[in-house]
CHARMM internal coordinates of N, CA and C (Angstrom, degrees):
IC EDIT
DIST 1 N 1 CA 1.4433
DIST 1 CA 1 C 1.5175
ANGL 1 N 1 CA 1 C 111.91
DIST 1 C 2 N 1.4651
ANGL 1 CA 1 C 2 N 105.11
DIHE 1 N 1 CA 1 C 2 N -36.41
DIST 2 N 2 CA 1.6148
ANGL 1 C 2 N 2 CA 100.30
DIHE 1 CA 1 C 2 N 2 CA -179.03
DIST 2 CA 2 C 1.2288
ANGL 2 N 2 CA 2 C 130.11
DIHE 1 C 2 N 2 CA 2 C -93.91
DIST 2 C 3 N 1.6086
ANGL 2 CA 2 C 3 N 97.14
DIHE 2 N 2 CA 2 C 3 N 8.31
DIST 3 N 3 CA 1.5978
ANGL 2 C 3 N 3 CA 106.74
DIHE 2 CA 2 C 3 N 3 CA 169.68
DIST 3 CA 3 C 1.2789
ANGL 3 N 3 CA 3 C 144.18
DIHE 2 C 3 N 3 CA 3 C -79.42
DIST 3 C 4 N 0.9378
ANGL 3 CA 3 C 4 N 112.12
DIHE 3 N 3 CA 3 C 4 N 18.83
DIST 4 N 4 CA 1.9565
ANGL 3 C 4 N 4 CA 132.88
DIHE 3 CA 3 C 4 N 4 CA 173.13
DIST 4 CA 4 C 1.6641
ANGL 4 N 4 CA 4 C 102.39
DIHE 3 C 4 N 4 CA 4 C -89.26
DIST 4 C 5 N 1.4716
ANGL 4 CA 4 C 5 N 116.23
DIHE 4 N 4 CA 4 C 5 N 124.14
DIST 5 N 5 CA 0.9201
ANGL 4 C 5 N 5 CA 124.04
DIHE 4 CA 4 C 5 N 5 CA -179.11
DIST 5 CA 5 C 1.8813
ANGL 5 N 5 CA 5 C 114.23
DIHE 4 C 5 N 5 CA 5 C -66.57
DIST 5 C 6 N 1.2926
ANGL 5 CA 5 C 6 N 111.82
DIHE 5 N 5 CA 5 C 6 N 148.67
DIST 6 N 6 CA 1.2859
ANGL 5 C 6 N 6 CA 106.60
DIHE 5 CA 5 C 6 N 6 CA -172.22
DIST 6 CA 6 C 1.6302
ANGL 6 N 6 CA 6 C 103.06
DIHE 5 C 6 N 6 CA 6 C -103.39
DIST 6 C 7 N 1.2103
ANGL 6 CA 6 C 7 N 119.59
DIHE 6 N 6 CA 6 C 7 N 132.55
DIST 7 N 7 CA 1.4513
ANGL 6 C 7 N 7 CA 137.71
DIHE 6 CA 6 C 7 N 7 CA 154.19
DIST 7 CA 7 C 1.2823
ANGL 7 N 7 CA 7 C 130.91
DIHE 6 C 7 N 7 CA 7 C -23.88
DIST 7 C 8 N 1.2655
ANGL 7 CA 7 C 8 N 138.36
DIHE 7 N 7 CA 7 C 8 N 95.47
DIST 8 N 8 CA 1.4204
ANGL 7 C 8 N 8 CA 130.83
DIHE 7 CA 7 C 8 N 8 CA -176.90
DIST 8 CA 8 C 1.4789
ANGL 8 N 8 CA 8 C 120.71
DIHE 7 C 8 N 8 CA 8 C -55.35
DIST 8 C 9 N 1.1764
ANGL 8 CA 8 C 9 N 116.39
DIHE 8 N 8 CA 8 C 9 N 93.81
DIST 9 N 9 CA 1.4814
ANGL 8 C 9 N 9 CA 128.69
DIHE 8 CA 8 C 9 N 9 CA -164.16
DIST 9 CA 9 C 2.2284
ANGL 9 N 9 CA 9 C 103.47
DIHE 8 C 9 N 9 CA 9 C -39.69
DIST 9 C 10 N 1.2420
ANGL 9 CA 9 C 10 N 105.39
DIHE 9 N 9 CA 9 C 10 N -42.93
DIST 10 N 10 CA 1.1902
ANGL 9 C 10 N 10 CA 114.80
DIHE 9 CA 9 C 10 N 10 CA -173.65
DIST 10 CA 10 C 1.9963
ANGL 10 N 10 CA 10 C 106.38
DIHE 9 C 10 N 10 CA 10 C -61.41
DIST 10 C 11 N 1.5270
ANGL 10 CA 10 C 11 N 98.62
DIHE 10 N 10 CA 10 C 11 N -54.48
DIST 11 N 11 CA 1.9765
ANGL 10 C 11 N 11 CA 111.00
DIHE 10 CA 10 C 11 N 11 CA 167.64
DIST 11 CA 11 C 1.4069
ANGL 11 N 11 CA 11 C 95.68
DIHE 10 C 11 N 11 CA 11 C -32.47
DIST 11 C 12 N 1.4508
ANGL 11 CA 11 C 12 N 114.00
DIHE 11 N 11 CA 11 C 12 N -79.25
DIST 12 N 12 CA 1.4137
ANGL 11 C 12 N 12 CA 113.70
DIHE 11 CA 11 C 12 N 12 CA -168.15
DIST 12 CA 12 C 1.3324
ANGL 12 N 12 CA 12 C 120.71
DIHE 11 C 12 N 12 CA 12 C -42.52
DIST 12 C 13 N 1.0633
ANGL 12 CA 12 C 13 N 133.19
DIHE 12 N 12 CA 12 C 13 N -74.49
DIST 13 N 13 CA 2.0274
ANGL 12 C 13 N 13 CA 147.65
DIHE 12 CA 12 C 13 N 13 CA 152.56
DIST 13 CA 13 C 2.3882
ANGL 13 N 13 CA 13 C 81.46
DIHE 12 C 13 N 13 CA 13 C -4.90
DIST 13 C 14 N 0.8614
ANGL 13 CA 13 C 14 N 99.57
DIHE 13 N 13 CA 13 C 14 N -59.99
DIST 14 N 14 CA 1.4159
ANGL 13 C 14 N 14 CA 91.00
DIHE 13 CA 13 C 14 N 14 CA -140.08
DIST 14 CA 14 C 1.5859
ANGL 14 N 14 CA 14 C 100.66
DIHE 13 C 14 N 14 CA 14 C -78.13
DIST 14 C 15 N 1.7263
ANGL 14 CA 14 C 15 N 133.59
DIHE 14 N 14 CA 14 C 15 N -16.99
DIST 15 N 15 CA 1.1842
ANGL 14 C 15 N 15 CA 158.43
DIHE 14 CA 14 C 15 N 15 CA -133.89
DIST 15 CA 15 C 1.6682
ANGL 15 N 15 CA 15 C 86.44
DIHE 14 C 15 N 15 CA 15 C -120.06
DIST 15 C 16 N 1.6802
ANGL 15 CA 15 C 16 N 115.69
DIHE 15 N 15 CA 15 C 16 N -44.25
DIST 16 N 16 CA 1.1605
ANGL 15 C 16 N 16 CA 120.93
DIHE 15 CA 15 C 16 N 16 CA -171.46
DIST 16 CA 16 C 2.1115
ANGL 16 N 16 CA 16 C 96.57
DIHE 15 C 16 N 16 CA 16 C -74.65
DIST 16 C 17 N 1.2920
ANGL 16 CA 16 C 17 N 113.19
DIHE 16 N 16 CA 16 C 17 N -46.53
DIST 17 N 17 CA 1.0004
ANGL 16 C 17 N 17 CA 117.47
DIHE 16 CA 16 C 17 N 17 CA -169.43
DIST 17 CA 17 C 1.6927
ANGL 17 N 17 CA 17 C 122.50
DIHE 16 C 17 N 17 CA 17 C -62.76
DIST 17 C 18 N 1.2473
ANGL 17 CA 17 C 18 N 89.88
DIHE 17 N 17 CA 17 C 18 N -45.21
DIST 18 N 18 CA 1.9079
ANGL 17 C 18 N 18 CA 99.70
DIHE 17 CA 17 C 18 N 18 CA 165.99
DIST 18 CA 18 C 1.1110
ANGL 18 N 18 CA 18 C 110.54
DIHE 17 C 18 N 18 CA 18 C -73.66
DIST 18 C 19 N 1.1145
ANGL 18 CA 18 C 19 N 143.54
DIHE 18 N 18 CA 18 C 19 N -24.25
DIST 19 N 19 CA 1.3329
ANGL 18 C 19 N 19 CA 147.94
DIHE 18 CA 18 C 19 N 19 CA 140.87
DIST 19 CA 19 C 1.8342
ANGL 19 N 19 CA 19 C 105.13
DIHE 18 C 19 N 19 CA 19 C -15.50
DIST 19 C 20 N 1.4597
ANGL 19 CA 19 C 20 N 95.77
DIHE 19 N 19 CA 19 C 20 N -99.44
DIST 20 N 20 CA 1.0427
ANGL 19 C 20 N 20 CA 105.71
DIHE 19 CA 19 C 20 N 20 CA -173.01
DIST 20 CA 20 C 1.7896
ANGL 20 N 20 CA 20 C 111.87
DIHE 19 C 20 N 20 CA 20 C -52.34
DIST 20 C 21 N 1.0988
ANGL 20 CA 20 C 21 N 116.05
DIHE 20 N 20 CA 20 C 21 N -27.72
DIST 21 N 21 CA 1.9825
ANGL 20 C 21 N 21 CA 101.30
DIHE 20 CA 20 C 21 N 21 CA 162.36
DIST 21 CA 21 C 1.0601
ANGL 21 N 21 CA 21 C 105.33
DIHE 20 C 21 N 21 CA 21 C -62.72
DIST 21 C 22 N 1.3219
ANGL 21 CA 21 C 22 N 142.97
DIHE 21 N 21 CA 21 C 22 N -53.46
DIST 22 N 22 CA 1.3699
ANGL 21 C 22 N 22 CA 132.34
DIHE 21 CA 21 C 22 N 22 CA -150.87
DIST 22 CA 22 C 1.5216
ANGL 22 N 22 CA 22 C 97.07
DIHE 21 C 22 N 22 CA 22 C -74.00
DIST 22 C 23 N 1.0768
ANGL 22 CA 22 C 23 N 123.62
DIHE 22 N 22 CA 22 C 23 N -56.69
DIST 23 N 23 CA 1.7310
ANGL 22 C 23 N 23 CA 122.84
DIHE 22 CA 22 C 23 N 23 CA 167.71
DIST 23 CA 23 C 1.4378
ANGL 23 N 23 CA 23 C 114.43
DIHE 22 C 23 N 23 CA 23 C -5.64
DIST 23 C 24 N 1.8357
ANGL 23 CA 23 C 24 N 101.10
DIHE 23 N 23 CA 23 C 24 N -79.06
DIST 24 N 24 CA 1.6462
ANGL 23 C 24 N 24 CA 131.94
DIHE 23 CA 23 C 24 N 24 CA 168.98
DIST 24 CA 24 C 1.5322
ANGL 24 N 24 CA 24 C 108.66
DIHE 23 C 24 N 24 CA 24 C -30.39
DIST 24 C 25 N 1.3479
ANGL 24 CA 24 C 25 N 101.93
DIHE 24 N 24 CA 24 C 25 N -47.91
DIST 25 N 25 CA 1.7290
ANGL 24 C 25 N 25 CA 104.43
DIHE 24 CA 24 C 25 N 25 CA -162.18
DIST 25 CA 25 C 1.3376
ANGL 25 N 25 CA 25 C 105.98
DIHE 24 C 25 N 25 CA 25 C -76.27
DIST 25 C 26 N 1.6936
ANGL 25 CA 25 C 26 N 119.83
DIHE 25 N 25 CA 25 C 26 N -33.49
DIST 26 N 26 CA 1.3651
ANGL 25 C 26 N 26 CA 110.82
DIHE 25 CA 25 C 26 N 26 CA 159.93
DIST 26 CA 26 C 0.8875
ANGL 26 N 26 CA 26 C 139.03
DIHE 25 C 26 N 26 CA 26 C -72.52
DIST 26 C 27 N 1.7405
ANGL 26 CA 26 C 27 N 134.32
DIHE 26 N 26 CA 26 C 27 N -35.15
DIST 27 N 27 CA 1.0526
ANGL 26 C 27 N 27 CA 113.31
DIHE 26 CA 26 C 27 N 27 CA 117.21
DIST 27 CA 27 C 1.3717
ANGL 27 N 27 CA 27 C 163.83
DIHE 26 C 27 N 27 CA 27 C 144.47
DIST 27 C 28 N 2.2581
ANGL 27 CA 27 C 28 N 83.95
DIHE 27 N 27 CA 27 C 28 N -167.38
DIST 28 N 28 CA 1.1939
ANGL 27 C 28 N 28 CA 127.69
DIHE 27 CA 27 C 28 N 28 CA 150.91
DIST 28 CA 28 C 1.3745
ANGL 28 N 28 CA 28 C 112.49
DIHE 27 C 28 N 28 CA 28 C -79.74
DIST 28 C 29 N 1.4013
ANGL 28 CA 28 C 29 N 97.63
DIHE 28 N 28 CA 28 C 29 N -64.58
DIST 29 N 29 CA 1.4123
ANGL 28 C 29 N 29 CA 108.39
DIHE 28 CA 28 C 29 N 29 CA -177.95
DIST 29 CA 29 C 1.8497
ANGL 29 N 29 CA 29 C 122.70
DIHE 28 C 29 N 29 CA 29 C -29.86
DIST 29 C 30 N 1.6727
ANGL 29 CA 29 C 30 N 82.51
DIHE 29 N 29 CA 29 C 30 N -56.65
DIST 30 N 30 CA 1.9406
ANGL 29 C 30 N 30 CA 103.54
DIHE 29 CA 29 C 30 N 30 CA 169.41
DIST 30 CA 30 C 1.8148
ANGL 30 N 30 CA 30 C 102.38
DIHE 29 C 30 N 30 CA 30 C -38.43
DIST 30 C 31 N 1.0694
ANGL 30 CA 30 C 31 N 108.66
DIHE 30 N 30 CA 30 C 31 N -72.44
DIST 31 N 31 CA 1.5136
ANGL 30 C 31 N 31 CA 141.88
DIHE 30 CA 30 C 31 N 31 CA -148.72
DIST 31 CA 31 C 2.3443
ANGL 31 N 31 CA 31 C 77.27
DIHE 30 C 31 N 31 CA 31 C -52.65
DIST 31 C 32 N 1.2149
ANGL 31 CA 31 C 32 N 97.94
DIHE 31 N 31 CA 31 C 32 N -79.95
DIST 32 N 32 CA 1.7957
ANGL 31 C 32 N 32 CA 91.76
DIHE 31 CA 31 C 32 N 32 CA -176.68
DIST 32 CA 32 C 1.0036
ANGL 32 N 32 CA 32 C 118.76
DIHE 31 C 32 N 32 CA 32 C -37.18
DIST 32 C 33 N 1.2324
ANGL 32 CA 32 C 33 N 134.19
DIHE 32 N 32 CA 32 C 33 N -42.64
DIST 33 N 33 CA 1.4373
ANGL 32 C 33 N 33 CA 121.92
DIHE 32 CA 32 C 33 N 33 CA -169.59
DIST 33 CA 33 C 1.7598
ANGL 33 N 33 CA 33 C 99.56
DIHE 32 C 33 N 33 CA 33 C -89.07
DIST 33 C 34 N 0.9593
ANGL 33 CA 33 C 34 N 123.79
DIHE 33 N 33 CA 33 C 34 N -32.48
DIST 34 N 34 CA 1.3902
ANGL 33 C 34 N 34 CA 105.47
DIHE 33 CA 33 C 34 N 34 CA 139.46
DIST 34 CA 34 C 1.3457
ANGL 34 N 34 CA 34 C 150.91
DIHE 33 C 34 N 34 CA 34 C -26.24
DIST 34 C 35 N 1.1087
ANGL 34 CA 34 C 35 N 106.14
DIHE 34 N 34 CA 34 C 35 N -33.24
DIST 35 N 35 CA 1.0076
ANGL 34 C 35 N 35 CA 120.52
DIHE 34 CA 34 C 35 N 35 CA 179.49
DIST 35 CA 35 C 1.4212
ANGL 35 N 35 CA 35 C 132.90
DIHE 34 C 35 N 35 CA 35 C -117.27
DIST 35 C 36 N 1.5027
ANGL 35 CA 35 C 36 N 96.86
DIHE 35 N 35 CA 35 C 36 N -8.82
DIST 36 N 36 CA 1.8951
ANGL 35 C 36 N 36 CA 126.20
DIHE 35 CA 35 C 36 N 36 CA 170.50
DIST 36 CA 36 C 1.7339
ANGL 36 N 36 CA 36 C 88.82
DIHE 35 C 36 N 36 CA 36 C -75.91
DIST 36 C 37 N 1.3296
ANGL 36 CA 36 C 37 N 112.48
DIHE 36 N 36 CA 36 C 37 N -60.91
DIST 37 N 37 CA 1.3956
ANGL 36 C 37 N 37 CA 116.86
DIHE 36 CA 36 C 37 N 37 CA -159.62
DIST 37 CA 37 C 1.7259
ANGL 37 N 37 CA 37 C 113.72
DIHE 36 C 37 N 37 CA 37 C -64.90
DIST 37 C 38 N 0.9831
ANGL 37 CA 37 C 38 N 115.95
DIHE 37 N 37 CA 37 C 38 N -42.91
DIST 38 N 38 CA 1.6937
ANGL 37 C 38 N 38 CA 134.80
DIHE 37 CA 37 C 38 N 38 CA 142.08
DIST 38 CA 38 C 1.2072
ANGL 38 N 38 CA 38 C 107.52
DIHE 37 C 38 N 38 CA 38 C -6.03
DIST 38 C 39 N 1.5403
ANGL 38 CA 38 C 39 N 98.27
DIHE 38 N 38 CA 38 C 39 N -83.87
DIST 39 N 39 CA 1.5412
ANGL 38 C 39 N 39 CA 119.16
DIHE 38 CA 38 C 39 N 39 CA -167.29
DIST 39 CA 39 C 1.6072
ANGL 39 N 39 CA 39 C 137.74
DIHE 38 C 39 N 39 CA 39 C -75.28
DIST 39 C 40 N 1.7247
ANGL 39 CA 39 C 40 N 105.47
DIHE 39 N 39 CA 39 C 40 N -27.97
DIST 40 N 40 CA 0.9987
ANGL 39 C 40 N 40 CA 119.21
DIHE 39 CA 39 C 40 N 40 CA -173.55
DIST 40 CA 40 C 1.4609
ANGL 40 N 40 CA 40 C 104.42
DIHE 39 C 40 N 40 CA 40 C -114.62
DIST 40 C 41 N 1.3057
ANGL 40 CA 40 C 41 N 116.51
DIHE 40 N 40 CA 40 C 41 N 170.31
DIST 41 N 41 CA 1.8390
ANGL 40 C 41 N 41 CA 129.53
DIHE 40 CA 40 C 41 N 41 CA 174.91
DIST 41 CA 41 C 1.5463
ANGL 41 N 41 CA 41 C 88.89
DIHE 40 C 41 N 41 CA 41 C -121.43
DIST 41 C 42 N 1.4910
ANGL 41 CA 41 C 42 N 121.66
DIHE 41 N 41 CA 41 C 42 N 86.56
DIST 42 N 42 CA 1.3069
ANGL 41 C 42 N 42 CA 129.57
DIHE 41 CA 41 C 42 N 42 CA 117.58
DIST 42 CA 42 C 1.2547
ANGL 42 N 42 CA 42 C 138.00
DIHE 41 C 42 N 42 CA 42 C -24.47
DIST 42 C 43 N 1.5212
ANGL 42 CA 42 C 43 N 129.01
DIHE 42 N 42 CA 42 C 43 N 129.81
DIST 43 N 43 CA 1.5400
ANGL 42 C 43 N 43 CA 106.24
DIHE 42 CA 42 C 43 N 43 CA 170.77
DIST 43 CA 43 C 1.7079
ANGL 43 N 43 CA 43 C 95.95
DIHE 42 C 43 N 43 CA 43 C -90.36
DIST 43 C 44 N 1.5111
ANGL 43 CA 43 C 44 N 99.53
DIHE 43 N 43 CA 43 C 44 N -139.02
DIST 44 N 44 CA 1.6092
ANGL 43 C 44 N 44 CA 101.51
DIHE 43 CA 43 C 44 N 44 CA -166.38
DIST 44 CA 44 C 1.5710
ANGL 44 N 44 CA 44 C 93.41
DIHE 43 C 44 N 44 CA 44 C -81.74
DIST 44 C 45 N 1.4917
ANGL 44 CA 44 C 45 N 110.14
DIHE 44 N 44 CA 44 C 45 N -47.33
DIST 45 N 45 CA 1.4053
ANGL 44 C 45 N 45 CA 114.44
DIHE 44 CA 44 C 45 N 45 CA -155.02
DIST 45 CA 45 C 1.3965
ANGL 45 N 45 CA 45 C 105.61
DIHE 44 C 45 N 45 CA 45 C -70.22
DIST 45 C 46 N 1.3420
ANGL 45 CA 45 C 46 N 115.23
DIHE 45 N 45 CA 45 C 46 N -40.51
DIST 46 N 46 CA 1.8356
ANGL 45 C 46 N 46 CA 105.42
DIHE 45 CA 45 C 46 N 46 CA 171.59
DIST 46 CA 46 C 1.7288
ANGL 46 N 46 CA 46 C 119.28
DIHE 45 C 46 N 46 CA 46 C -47.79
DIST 46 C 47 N 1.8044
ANGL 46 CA 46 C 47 N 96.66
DIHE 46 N 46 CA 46 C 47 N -59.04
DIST 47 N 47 CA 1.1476
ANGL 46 C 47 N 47 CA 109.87
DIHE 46 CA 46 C 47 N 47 CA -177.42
DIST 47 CA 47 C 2.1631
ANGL 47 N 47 CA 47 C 109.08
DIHE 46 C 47 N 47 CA 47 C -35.27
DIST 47 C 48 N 1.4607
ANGL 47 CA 47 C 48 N 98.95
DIHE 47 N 47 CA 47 C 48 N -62.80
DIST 48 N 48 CA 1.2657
ANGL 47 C 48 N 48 CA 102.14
DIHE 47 CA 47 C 48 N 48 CA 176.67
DIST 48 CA 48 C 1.7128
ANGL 48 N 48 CA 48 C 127.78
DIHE 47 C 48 N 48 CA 48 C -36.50
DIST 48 C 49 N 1.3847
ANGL 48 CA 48 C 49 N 84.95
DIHE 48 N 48 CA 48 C 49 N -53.87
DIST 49 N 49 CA 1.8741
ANGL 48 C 49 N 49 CA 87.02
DIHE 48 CA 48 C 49 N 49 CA -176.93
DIST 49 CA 49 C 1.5802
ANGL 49 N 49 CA 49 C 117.44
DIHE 48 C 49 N 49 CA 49 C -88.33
DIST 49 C 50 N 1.7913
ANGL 49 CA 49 C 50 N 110.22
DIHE 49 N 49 CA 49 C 50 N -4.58
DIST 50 N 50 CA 1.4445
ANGL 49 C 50 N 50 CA 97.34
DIHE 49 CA 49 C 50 N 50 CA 143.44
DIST 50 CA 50 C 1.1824
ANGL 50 N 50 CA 50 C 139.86
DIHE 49 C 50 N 50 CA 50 C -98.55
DIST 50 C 51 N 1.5530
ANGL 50 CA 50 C 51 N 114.08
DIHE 50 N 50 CA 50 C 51 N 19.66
DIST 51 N 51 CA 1.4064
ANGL 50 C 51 N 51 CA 116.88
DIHE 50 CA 50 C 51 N 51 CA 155.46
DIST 51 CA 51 C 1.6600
ANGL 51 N 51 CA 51 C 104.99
DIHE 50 C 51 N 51 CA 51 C -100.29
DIST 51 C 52 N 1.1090
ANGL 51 CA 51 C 52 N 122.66
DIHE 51 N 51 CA 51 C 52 N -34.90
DIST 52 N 52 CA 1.6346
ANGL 51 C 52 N 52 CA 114.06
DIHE 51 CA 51 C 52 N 52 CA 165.51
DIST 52 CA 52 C 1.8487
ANGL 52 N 52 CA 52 C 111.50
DIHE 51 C 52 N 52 CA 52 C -38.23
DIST 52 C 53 N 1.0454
ANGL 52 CA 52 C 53 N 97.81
DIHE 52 N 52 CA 52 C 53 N -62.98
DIST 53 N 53 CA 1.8679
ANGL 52 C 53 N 53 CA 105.45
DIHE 52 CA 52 C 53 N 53 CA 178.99
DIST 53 CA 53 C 1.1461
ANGL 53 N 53 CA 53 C 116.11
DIHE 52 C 53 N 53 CA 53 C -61.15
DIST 53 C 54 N 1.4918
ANGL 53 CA 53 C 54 N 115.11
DIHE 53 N 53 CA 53 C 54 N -38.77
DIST 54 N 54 CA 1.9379
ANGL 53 C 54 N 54 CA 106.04
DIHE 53 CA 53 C 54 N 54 CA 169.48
DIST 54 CA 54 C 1.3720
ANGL 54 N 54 CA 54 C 96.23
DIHE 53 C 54 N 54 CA 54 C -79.70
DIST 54 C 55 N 1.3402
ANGL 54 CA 54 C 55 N 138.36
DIHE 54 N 54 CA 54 C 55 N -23.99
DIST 55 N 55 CA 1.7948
ANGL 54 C 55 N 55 CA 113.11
DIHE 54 CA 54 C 55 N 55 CA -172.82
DIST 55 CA 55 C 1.9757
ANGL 55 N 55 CA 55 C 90.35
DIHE 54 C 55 N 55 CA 55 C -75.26
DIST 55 C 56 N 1.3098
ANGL 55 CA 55 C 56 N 131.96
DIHE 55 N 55 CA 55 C 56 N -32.16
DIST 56 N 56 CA 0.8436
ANGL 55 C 56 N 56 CA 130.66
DIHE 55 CA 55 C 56 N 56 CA -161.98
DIST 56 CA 56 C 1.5467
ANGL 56 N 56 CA 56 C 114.25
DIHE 55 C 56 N 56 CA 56 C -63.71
DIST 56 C 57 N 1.3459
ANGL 56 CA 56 C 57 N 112.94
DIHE 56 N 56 CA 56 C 57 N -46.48
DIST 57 N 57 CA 1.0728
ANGL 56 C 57 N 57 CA 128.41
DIHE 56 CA 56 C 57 N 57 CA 135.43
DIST 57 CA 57 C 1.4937
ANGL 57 N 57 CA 57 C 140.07
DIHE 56 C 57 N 57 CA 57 C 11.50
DIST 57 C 58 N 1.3222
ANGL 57 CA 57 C 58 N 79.18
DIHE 57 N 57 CA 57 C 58 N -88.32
DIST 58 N 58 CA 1.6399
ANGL 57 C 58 N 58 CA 119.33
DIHE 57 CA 57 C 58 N 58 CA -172.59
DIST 58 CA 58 C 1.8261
ANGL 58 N 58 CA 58 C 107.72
DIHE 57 C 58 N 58 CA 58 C -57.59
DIST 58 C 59 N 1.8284
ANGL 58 CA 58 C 59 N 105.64
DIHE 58 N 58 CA 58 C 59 N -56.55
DIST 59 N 59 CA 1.5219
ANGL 58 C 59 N 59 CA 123.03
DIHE 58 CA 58 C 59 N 59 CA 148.43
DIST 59 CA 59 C 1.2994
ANGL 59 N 59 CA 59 C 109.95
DIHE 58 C 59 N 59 CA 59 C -39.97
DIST 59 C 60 N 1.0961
ANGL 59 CA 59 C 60 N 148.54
DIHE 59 N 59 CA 59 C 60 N -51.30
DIST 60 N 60 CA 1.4701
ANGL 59 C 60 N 60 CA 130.15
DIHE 59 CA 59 C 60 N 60 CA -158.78
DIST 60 CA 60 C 1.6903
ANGL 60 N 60 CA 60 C 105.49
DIHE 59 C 60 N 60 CA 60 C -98.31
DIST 60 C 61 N 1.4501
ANGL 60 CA 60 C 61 N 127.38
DIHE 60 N 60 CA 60 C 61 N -27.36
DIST 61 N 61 CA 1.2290
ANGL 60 C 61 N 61 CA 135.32
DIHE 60 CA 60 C 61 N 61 CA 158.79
DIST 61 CA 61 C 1.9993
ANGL 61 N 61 CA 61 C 102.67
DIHE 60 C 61 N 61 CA 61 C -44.32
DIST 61 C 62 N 1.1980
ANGL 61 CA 61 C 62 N 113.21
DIHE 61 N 61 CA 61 C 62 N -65.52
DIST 62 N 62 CA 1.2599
ANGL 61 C 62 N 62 CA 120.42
DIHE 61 CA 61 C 62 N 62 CA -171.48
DIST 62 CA 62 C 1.5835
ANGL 62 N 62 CA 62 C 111.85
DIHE 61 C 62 N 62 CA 62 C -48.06
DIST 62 C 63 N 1.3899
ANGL 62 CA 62 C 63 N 108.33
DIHE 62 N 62 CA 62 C 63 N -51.64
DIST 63 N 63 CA 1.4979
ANGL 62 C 63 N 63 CA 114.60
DIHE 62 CA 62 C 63 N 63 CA 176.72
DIST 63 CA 63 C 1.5920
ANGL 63 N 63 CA 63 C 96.53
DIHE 62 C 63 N 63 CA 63 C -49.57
DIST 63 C 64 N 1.3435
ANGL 63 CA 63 C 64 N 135.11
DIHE 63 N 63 CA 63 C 64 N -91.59
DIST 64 N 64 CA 0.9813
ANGL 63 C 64 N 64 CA 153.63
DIHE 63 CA 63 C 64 N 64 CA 120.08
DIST 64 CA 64 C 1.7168
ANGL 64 N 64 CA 64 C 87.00
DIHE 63 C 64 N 64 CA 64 C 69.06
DIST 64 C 65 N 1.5303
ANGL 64 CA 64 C 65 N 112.69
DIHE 64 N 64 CA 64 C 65 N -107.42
DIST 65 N 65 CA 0.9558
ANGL 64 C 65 N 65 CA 161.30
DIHE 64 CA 64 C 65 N 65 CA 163.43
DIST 65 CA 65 C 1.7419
ANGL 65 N 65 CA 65 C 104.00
DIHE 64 C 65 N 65 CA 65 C -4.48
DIST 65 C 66 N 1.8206
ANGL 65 CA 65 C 66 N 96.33
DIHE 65 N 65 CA 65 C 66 N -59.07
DIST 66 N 66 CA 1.7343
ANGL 65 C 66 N 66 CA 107.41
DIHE 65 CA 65 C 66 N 66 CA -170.57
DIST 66 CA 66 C 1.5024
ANGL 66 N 66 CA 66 C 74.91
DIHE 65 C 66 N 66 CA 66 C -88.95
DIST 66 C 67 N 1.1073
ANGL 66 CA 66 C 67 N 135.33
DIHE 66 N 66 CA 66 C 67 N -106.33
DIST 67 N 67 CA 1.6126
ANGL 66 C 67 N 67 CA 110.01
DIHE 66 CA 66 C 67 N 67 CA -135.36
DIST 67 CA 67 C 1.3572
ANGL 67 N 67 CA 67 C 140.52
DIHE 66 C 67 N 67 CA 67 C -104.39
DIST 67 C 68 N 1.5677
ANGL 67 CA 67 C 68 N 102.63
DIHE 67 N 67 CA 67 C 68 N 46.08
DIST 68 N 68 CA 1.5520
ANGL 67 C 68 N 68 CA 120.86
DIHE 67 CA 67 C 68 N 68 CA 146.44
DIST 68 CA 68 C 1.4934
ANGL 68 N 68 CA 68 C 126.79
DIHE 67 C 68 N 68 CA 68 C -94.00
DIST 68 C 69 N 0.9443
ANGL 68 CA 68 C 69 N 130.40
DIHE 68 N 68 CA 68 C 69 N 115.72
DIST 69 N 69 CA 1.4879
ANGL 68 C 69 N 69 CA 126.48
DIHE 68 CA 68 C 69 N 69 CA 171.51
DIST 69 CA 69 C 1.8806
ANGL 69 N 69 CA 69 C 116.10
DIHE 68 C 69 N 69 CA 69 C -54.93
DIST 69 C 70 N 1.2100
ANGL 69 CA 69 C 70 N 116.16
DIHE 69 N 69 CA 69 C 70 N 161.92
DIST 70 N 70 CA 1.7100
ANGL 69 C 70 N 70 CA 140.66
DIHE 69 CA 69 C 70 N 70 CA -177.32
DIST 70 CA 70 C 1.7427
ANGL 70 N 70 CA 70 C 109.00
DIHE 69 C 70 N 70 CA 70 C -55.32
DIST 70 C 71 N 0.7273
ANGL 70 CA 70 C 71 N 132.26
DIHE 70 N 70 CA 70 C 71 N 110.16
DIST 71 N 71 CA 1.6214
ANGL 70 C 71 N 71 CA 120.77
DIHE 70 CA 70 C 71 N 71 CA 173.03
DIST 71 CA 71 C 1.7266
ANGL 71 N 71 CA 71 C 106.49
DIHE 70 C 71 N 71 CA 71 C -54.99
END
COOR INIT
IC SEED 1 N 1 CA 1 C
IC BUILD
């Protein structure tokens, strides 16, 4: 019964916390191209490769996120 490893109460606190940045950071991310698309007359092909570069983004935030620890 007592063999399930227990959770580092502090991991969690901090797992919950990058959590919620990475959320924020998308978004941001959301929120610009929102506001590129808003503002500017894109054709298709721009439009495309600036959502390629914010998803690109978005991927390297995530890495980011999982395996760096909190300052």
């Amino acid at each position: 019964m007592g063999d399930t490893p227990q959770k580092d109460p502090l991991m969690s606190i901090q797992e919950k916390i990058k959590a919620e940045l990475l959320q924020e950071a998308y978004a941001n991310i959301d929120r610009i191209y929102d506001s590129i698309e808003q503002h500017l007359a894109m054709d298709e092909a721009r439009r495309n490769n600036v959502i390629k570069q914010l998803n690109i983004l978005k991927d390297e935030l995530y890495f980011v996120y999982k395996t760096t620890p909190l300052s």
